[in-house]
C-alpha positions in Angstrom: -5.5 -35.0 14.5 -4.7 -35.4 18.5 -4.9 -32.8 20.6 -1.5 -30.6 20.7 -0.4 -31.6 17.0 0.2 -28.9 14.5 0.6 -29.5 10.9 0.9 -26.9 7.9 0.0 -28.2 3.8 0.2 -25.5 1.1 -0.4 -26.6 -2.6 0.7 -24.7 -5.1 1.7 -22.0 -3.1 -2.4 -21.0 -3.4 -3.9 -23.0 -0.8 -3.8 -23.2 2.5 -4.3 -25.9 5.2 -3.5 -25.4 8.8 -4.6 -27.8 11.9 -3.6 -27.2 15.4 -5.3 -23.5 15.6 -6.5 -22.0 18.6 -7.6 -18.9 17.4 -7.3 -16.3 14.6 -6.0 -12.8 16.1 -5.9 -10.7 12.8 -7.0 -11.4 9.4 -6.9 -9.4 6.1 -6.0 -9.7 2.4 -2.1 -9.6 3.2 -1.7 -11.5 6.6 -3.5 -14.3 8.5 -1.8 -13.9 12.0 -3.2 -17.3 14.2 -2.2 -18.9 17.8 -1.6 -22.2 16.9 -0.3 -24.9 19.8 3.0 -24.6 18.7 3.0 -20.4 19.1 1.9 -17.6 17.1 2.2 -18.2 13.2 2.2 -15.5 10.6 1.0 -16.1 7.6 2.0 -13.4 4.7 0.9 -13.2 1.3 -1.6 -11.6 -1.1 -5.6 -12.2 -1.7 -6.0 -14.2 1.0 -9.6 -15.7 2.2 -10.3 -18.1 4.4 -12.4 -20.6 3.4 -13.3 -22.7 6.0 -12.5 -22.6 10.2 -13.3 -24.5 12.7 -12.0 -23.9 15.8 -13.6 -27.4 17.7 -11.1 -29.4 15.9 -8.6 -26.4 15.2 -8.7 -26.7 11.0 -8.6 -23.5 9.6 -8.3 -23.3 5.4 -7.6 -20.6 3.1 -6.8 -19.8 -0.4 -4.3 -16.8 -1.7 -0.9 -16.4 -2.7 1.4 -17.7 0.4 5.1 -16.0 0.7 6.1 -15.8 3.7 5.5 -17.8 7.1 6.7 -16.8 10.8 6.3 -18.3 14.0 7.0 -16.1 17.7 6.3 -17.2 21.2 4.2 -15.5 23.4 0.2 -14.5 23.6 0.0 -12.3 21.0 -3.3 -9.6 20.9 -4.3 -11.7 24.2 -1.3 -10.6 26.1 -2.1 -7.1 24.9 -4.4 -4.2 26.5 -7.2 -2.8 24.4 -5.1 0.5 23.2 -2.3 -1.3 22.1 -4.4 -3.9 20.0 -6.2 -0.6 18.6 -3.0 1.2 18.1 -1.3 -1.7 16.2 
C-alpha cells in the first residue's frame, strides 16, 4: 500500500485487518488503541489478539469480536507526560 494510505477490512465482525499503522499505543482484550496516518483509531470489542504487526509496512492483524471503532486527532500517549500515561 503507498505511503500515507489507510485502509480498514473486518470479516465477519471477527477479524481484523488494518494498514496505515504507525504505532500501537495500548492494547488489551477490550481495546486496540493505534496511531494510524489518518489519526488515532480506537478499536473496541471483546477477546481481541493480534495476530500479526508489522510496523515497516504499517499492517497490523487481529482477531476478536469488533463493535465499535473511533477515530480522534491529536498524539495520543506520545503527546502525554509519563504520570498521565500511568494514571490513565
Amino acid at each position: 500500500m503507498a505511503d500515507g494510505q489507510h485502509q480498514i477490512t473486518i470479516v465477519n465482525r471477527q477479524k481484523l485487518m488494518i494498514s496505515g499503522v504507525l504505532h500501537v499505543l495500548n492494547y488489551d482484550e477490550e481495546e486496540i488503541l493505534l496511531e494510524t496516518t489518518m489519526g488515532l483509531l480506537t478499536v473496541k470489542g471483546k477477546d481481541f489478539n493480534i495476530s500479526s504487526l508489522n510496523l515497516e509496512t504499517g499492517n497490523l492483524e487481529a482477531e476478536g469480536m469488533v463493535n465499535n471503532f473511533s477515530y480522534s486527532e491529536g498524539k495520543g500517549a506520545r503527546g502525554k507526560n509519563i504520570l498521565q500515561r500511568l494514571l490513565r
